[in-house]
FIMILO-265624 format. One record per residue: residue in three letters; z, x, y of N, C-alpha, C in turn. Coordinates in pm, 1 decimal, padded with zeros to 6 digits. Each point is the difference from the previous one (the first is absolute). Example, Ala and Ser with C-alpha at 12.3 -4.5 7.8 and 13.67 -1.06 7.14 Angstrom:
# residues 2
+--------+----------+----------+----------+----------+----------+----------+----------+----------+----------+
: residu :     n_pz :     n_px :     n_py :    ca_pz :    ca_px :    ca_py :     c_pz :     c_px :     c_py :
+--------+----------+----------+----------+----------+----------+----------+----------+----------+----------+
:    Ala :  00780.0 :  01319.0 : -00569.0 :  00000.0 : -00089.0 :  00119.0 :  00000.0 :  00090.0 :  00120.0 :
:    Ser : -00072.0 : -00035.0 :  00105.0 :  00006.0 :  00082.0 :  00119.0 :  00073.0 : -00077.0 :  00109.0 :
+--------+----------+----------+----------+----------+----------+----------+----------+----------+----------+
# end
This chain:
# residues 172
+--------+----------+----------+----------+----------+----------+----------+----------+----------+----------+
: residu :     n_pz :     n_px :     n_py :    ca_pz :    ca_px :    ca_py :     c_pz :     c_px :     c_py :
+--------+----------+----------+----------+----------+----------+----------+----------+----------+----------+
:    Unk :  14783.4 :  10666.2 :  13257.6 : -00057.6 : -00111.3 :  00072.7 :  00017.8 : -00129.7 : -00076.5 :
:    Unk : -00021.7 :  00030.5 : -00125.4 : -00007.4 : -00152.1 : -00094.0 :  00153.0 : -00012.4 : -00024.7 :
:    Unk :  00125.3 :  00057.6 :  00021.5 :  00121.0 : -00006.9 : -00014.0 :  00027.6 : -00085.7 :  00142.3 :
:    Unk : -00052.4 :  00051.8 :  00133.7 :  00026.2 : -00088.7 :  00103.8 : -00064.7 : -00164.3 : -00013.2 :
:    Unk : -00068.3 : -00008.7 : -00037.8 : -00086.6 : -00079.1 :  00037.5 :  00092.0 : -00125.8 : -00102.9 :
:    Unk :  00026.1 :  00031.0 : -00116.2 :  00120.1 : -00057.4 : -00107.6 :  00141.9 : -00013.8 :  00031.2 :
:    Unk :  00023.9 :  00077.6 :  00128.5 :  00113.5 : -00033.1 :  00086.0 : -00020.1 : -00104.5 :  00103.8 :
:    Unk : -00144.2 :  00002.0 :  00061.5 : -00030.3 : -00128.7 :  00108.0 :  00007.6 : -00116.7 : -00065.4 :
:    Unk : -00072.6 : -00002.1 : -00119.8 : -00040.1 : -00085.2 : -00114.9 :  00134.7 : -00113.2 : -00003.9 :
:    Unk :  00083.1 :  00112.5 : -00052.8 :  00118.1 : -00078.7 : -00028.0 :  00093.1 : -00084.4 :  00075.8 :
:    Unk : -00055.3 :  00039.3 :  00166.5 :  00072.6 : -00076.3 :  00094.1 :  00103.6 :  00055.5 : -00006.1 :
:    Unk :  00030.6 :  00153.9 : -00012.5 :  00123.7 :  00046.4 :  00045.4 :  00007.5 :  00075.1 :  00093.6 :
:    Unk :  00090.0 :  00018.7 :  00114.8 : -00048.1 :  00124.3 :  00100.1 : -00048.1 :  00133.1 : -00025.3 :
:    Unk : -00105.5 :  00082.0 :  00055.3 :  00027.7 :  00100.3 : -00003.9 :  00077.5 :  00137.3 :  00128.4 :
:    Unk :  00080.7 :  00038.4 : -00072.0 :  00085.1 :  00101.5 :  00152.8 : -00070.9 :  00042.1 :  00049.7 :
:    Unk :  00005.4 :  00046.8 :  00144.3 : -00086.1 :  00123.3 :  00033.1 : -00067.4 :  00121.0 : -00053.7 :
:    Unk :  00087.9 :  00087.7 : -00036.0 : -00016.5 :  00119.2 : -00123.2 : -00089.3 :  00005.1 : -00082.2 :
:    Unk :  00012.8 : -00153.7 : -00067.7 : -00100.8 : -00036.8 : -00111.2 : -00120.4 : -00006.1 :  00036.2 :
:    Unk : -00050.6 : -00075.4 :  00119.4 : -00092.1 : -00003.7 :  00001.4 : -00123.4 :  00069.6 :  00088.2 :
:    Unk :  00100.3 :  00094.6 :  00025.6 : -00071.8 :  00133.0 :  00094.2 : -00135.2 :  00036.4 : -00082.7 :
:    Unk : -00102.3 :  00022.0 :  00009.6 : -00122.1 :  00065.9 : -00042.9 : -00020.4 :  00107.5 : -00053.6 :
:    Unk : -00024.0 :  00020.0 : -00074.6 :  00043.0 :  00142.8 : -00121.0 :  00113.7 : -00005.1 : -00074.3 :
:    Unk :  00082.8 : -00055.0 : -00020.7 :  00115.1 :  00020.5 : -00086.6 : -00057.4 : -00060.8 : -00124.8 :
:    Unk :  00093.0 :  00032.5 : -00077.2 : -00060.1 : -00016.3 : -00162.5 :  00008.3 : -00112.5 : -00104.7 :
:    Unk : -00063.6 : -00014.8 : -00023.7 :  00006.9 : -00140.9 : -00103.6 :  00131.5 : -00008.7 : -00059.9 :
:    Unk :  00036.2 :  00083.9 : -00032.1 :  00092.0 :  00042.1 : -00130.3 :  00166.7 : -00073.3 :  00094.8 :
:    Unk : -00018.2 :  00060.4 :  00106.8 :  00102.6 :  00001.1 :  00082.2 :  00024.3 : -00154.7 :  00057.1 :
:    Unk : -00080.7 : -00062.4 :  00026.4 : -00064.1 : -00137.8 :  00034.4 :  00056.5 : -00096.9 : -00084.7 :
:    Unk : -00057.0 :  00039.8 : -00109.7 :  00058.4 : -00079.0 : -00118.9 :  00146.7 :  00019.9 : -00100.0 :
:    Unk :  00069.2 :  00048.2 :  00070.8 :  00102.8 :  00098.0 : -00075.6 : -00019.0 :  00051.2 : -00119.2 :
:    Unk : -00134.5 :  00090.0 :  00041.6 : -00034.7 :  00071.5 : -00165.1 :  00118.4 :  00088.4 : -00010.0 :
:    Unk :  00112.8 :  00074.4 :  00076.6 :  00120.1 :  00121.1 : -00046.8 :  00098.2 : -00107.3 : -00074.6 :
:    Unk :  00072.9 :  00128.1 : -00034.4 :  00101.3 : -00096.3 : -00102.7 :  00058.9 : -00028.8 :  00090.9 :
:    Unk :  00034.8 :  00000.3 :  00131.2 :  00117.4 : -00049.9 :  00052.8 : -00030.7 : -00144.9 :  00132.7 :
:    Unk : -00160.3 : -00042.4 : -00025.5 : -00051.6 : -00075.3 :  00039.7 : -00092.6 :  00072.6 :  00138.1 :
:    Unk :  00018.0 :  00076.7 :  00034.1 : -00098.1 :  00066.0 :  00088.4 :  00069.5 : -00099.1 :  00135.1 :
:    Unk :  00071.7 : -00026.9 :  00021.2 :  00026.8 : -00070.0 :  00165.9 : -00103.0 : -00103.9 : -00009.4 :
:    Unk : -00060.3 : -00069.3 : -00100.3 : -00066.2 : -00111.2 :  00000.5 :  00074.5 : -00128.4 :  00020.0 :
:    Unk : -00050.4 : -00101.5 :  00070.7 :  00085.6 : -00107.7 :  00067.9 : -00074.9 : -00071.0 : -00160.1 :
:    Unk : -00010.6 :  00032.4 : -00069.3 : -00053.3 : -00056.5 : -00138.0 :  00064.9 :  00045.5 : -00120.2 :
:    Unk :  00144.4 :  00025.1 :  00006.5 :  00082.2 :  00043.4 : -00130.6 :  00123.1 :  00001.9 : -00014.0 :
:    Unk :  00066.0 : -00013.2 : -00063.9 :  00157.1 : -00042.9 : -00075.4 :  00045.7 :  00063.1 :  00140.5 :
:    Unk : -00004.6 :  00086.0 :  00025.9 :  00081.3 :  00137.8 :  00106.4 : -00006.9 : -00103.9 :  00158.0 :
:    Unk : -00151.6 : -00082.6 :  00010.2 : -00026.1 : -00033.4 :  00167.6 :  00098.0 : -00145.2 : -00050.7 :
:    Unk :  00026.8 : -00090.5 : -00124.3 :  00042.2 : -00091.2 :  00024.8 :  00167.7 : -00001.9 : -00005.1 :
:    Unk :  00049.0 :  00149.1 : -00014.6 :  00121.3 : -00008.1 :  00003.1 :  00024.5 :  00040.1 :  00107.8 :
:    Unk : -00105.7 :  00114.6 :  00079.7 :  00030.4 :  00014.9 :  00125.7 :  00012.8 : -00155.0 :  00099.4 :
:    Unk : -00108.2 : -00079.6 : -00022.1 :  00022.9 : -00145.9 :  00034.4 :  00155.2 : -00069.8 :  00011.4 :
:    Unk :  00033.8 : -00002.1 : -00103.5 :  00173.0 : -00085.0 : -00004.4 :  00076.7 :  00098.6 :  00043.6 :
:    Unk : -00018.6 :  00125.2 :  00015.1 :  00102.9 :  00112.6 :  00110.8 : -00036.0 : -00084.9 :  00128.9 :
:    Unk : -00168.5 : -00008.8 :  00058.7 :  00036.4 : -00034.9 :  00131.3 :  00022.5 : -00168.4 :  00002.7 :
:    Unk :  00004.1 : -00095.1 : -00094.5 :  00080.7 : -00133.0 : -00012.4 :  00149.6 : -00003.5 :  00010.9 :
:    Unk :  00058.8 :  00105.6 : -00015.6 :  00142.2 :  00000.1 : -00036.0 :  00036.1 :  00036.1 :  00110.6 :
:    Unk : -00058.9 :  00126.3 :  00083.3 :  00015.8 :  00024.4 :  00156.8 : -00017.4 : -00074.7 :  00083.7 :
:    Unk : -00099.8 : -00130.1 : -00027.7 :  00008.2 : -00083.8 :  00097.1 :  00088.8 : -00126.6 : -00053.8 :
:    Unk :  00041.7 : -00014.1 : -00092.9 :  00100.3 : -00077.7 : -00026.1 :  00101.2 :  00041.9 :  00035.1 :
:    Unk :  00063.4 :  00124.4 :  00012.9 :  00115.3 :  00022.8 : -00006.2 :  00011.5 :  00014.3 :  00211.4 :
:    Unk : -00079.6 :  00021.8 :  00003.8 : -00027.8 : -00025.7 :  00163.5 : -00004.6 : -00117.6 :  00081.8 :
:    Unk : -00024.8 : -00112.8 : -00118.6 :  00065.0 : -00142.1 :  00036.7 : -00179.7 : -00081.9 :  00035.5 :
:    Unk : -00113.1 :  00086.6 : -00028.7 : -00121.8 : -00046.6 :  00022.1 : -00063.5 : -00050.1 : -00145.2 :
:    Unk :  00103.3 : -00143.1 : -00022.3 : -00076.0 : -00067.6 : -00135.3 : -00120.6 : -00024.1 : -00037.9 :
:    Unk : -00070.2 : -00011.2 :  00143.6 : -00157.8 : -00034.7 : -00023.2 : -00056.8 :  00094.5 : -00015.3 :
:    Unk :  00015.5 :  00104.7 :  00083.8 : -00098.3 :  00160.1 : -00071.3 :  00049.9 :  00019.4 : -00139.5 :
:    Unk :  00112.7 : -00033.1 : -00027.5 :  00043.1 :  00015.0 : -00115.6 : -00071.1 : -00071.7 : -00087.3 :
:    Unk : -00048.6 : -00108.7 : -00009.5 : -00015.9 : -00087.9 : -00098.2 : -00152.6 :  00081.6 :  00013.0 :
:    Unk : -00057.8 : -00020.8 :  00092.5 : -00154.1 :  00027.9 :  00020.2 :  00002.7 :  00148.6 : -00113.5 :
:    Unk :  00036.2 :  00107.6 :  00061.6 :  00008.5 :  00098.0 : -00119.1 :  00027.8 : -00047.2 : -00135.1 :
:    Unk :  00120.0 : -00026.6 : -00032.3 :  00010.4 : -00017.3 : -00155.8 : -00108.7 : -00080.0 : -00058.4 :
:    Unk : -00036.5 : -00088.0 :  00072.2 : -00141.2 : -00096.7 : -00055.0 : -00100.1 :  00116.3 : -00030.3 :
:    Unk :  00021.7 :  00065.9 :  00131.2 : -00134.3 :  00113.4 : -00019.2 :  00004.6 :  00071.9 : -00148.8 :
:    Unk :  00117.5 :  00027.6 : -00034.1 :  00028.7 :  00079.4 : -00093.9 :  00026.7 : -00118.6 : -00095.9 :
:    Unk : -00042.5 : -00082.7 : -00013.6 :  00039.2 : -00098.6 : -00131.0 : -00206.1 :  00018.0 : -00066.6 :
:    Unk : -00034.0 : -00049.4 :  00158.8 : -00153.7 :  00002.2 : -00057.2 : -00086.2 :  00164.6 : -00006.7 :
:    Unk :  00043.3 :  00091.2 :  00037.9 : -00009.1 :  00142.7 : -00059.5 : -00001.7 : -00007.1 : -00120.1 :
:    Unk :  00132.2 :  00006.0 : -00057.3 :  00041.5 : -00005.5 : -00146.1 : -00076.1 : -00098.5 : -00105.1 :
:    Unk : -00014.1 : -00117.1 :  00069.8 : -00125.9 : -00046.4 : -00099.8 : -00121.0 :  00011.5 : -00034.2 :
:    Unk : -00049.8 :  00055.6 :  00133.4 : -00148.5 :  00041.5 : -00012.5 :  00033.7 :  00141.7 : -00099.2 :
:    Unk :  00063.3 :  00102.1 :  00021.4 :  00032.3 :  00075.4 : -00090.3 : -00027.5 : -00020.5 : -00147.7 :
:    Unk :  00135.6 : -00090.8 : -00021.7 :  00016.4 : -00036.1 : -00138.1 : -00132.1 : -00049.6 : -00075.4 :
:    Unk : -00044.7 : -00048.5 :  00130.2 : -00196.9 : -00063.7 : -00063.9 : -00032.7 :  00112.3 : -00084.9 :
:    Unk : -00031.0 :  00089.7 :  00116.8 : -00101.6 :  00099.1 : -00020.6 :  00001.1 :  00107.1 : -00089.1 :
:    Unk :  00190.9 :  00022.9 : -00008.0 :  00029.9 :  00080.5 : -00133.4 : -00053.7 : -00079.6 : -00103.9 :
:    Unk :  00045.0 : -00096.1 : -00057.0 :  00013.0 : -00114.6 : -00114.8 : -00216.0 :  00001.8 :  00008.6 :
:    Unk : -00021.1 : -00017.2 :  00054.5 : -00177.9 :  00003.8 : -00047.3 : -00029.5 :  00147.1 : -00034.6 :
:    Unk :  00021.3 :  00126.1 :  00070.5 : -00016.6 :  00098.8 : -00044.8 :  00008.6 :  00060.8 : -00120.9 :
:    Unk :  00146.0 : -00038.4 : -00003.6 :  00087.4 :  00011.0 : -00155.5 : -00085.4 : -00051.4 : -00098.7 :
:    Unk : -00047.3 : -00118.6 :  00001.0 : -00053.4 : -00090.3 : -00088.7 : -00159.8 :  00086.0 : -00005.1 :
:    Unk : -00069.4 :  00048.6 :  00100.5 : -00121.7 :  00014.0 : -00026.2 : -00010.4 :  00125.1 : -00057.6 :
:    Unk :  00104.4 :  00083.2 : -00041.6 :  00018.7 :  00141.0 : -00030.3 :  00052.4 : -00007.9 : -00148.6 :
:    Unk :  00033.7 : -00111.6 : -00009.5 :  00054.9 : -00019.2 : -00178.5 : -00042.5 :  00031.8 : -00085.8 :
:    Unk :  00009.3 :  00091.9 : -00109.5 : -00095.4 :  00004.7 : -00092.2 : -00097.7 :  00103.6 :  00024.0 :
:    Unk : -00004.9 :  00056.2 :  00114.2 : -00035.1 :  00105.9 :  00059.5 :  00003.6 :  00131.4 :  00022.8 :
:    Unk :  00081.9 :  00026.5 :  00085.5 :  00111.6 :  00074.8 :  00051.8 :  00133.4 : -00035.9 :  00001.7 :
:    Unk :  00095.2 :  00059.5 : -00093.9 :  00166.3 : -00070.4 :  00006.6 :  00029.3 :  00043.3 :  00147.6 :
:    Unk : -00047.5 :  00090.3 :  00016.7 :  00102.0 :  00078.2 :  00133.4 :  00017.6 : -00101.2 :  00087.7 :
:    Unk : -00086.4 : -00083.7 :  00024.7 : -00079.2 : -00054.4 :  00140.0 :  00087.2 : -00106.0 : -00060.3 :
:    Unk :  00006.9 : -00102.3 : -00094.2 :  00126.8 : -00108.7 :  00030.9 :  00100.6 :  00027.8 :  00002.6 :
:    Unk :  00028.7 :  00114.6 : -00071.9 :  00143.8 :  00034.6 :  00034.0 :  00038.4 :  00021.9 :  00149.4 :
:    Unk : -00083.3 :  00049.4 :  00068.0 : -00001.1 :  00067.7 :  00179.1 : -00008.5 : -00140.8 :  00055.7 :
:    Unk : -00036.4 : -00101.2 : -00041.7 : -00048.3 : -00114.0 :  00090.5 :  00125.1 : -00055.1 : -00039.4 :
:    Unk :  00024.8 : -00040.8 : -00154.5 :  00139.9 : -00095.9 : -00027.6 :  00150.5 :  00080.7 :  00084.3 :
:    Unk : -00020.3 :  00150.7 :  00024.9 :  00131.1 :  00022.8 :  00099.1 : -00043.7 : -00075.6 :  00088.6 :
:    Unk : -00116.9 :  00048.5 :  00076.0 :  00007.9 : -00038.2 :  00178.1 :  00034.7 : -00170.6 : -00032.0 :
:    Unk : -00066.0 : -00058.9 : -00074.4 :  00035.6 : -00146.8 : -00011.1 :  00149.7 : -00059.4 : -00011.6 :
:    Unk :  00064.3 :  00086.8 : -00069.3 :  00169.8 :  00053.5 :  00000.0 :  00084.2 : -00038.4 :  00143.0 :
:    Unk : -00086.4 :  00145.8 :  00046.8 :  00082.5 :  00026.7 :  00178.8 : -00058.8 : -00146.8 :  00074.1 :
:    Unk : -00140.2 : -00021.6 : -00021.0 : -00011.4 : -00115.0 :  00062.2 :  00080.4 : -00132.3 :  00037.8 :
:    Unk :  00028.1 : -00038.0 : -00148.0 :  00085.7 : -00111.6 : -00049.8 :  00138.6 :  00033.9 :  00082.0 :
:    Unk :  00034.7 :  00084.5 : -00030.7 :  00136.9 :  00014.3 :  00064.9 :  00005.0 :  00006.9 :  00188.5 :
:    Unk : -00091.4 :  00022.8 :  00050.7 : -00076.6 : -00022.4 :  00134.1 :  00013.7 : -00126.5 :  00065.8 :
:    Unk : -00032.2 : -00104.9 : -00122.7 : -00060.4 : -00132.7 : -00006.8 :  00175.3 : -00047.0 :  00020.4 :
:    Unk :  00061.6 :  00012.4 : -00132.9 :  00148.9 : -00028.9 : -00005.3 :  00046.0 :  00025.2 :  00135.5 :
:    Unk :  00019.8 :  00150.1 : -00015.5 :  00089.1 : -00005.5 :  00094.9 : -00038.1 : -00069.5 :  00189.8 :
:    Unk : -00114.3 :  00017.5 : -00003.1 : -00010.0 : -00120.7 :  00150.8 :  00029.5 : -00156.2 : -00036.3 :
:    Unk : -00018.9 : -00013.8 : -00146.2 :  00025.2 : -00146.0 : -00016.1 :  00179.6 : -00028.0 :  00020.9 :
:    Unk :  00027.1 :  00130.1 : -00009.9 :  00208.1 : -00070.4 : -00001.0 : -00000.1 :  00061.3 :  00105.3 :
:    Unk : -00025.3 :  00095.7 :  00140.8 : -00008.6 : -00007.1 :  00163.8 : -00023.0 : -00099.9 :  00047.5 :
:    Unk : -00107.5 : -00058.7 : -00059.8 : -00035.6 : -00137.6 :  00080.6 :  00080.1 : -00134.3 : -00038.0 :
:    Unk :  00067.5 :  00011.1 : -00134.0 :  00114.6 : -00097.0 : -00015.1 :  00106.6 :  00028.7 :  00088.5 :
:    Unk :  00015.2 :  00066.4 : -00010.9 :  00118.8 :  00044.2 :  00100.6 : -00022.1 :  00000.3 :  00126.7 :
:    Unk : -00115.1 :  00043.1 :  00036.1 : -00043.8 : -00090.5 :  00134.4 :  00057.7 : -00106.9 :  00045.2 :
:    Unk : -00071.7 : -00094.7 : -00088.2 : -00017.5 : -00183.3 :  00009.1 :  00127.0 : -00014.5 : -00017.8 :
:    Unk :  00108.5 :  00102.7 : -00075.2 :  00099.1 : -00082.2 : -00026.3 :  00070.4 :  00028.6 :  00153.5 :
:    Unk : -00032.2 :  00110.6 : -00020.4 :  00111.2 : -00005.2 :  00207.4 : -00034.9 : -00041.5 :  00088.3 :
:    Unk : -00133.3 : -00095.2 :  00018.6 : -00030.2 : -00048.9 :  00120.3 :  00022.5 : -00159.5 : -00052.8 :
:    Unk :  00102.8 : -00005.4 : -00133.4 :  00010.2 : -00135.0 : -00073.1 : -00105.0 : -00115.9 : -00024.6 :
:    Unk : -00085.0 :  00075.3 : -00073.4 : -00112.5 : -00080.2 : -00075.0 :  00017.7 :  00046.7 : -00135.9 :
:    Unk :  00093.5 : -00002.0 : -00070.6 :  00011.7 :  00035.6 : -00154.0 : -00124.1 : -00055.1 : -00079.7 :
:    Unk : -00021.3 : -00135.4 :  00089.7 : -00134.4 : -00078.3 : -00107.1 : -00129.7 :  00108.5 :  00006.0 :
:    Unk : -00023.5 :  00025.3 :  00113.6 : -00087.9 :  00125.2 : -00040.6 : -00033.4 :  00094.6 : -00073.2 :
:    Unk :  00144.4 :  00069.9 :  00013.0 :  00066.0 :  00075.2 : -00108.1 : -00036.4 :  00001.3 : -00152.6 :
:    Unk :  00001.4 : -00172.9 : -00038.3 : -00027.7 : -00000.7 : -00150.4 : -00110.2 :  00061.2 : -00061.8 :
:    Unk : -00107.6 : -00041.2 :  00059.7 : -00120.1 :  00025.8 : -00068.7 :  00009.0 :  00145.2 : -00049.8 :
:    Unk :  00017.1 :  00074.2 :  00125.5 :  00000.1 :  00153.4 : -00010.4 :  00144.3 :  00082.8 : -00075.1 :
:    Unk :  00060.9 : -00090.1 : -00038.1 :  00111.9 :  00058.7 : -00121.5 : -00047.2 : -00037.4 : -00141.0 :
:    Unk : -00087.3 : -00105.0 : -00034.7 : -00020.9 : -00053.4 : -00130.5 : -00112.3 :  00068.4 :  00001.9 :
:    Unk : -00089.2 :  00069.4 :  00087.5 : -00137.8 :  00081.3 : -00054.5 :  00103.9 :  00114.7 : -00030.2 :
:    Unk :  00113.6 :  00058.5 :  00055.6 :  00056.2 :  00112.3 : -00052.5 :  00052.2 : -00003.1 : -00160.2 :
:    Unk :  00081.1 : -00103.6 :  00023.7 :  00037.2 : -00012.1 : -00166.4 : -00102.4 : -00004.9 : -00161.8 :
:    Unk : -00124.1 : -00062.8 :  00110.3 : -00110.3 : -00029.6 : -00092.0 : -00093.6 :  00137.5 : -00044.1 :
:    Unk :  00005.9 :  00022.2 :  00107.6 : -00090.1 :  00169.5 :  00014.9 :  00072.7 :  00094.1 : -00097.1 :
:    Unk :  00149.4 :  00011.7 :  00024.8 :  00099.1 :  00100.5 : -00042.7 :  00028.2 : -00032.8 : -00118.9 :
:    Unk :  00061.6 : -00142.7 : -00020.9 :  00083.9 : -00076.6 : -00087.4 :  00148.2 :  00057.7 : -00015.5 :
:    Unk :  00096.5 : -00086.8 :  00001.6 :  00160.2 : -00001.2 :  00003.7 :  00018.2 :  00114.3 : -00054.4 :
:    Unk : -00031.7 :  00050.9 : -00076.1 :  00054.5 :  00158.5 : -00088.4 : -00029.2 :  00095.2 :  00046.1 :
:    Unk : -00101.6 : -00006.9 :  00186.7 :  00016.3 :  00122.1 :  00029.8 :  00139.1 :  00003.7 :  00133.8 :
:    Unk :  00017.1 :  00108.2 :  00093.9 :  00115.5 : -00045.6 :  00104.6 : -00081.0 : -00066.3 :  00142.8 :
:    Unk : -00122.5 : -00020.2 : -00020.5 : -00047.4 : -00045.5 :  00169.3 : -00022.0 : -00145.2 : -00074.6 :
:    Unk : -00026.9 : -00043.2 : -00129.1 :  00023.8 : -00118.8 : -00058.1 :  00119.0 : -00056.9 :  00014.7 :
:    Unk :  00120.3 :  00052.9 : -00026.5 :  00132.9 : -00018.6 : -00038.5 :  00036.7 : -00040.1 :  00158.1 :
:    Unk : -00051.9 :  00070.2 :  00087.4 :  00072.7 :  00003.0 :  00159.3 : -00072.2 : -00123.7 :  00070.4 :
:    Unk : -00130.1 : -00004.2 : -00066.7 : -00080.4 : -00116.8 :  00083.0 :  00074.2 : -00113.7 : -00082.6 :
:    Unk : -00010.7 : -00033.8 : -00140.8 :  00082.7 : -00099.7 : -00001.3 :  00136.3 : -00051.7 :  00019.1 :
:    Unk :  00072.5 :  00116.1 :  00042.9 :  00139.4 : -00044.5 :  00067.1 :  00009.8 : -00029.3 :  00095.5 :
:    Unk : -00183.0 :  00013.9 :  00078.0 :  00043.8 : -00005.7 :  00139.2 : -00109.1 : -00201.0 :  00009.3 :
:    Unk : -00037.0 : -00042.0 : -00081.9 : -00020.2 : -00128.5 : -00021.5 :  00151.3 : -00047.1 : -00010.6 :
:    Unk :  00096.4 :  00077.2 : -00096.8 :  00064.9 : -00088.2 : -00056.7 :  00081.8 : -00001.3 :  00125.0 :
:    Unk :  00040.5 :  00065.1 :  00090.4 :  00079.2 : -00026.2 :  00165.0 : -00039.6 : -00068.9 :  00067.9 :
:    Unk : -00153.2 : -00015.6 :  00052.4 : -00054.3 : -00071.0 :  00074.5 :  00022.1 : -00142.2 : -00077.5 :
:    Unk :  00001.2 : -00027.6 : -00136.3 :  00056.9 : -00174.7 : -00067.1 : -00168.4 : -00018.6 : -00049.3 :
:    Unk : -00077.1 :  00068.9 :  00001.9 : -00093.8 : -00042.1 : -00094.9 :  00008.2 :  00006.1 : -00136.8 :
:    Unk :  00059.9 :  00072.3 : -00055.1 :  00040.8 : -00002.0 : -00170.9 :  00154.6 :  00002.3 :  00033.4 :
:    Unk :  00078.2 : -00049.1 : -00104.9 :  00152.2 :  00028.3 : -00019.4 :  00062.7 :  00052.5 : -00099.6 :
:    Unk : -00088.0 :  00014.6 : -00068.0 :  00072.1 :  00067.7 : -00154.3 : -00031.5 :  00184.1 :  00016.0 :
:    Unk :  00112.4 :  00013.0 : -00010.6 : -00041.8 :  00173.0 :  00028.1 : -00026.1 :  00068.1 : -00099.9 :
:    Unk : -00046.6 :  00119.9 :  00004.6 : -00053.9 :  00058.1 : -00145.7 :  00049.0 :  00124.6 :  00004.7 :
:    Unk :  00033.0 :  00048.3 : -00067.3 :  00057.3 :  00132.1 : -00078.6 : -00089.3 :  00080.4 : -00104.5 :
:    Unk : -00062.6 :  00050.5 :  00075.6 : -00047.4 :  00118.5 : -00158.2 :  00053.7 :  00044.7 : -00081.2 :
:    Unk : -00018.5 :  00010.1 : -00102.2 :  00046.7 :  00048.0 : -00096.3 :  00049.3 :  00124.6 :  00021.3 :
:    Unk :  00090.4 :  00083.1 : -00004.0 : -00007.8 :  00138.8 :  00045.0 :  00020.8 :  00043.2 :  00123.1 :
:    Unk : -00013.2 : -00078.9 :  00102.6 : -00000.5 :  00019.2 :  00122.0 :  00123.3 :  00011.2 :  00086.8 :
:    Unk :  00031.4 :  00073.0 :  00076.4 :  00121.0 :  00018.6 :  00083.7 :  00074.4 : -00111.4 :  00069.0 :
+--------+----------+----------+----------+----------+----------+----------+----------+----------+----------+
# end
């Protein structure tokens, strides 16, 4: 019950399934390792940019955008809630930041990856300026030395917001 009620809380939907009467906290909240079908975990926000990409690729930019947003602000409320957990378990229990700093992991990459769908969005309906913001939180989030860093800033450097291209060290 107190797992639903932290799902209303958050202003995120809850599915049907979820919120049928008797089902289990655990399940609610994606207490299983594999998120329990909770519209509240790494698993519901990637299911998210599956159905952004279906409606993009279906030529419906606006459901499109509307989802990936959905799944931009998923992933942050996430990343919140790991990142306080983590922190309140410090010093504590290792297990418990370690379990929170993954999910905070899958999160981030949640976050990323709707942030370069939705560039790519803006860029095909030719609003690259849009685009920017949400490539420089990638580079910033990631930084150049990882490859969703490396790809977001090449993809500034096409659109003509930066011009100097960068090469990792090491990199292909």
């Amino acid at each position: 019950m107190l797992a639903g009620l932290l799902l209303v809380a958050t202003g995120l939907p809850l599915a049907p399934a979820q919120a049928a009467p008797g089902q289990a906290a655990s399940s609610q909240a994606g207490g299983g390792s594999d998120g329990g079908g909770s519209v509240f975990s790494a698993a519901a926000v990637r299911a998210l940019l599956a159905r952004g990409d279906a409606a993009a690729a279906a030529g419906n930019l606006v459901e499109a955008r509307r989802i990936y947003d959905e799944a931009r602000e998923a992933s942050r409320r996430l990343l919140g809630f790991y990142r306080d957990l983590s922190g309140a378990f410090r010093g504590l229990d290792a297990r418990i930041p370690r379990e929170m700093d993954e999910k905070g992991r899958e999160a981030l990459e949640g976050l990323v990856q709707a942030n370069m769908r939705l560039a790519s969005l803006f860029r095909r309906q030719g609003q690259p300026e849009v685009a920017v913001p949400l490539l420089v939180e990638v580079v910033k989030t990631m930084t150049p030395a990882t490859d969703s860093g490396r790809r977001a800033y090449q993809q500034l450097v096409d659109i003509g917001f930066a011009s100097t291209p960068y090469t990792a060290p090491g990199a292909n």
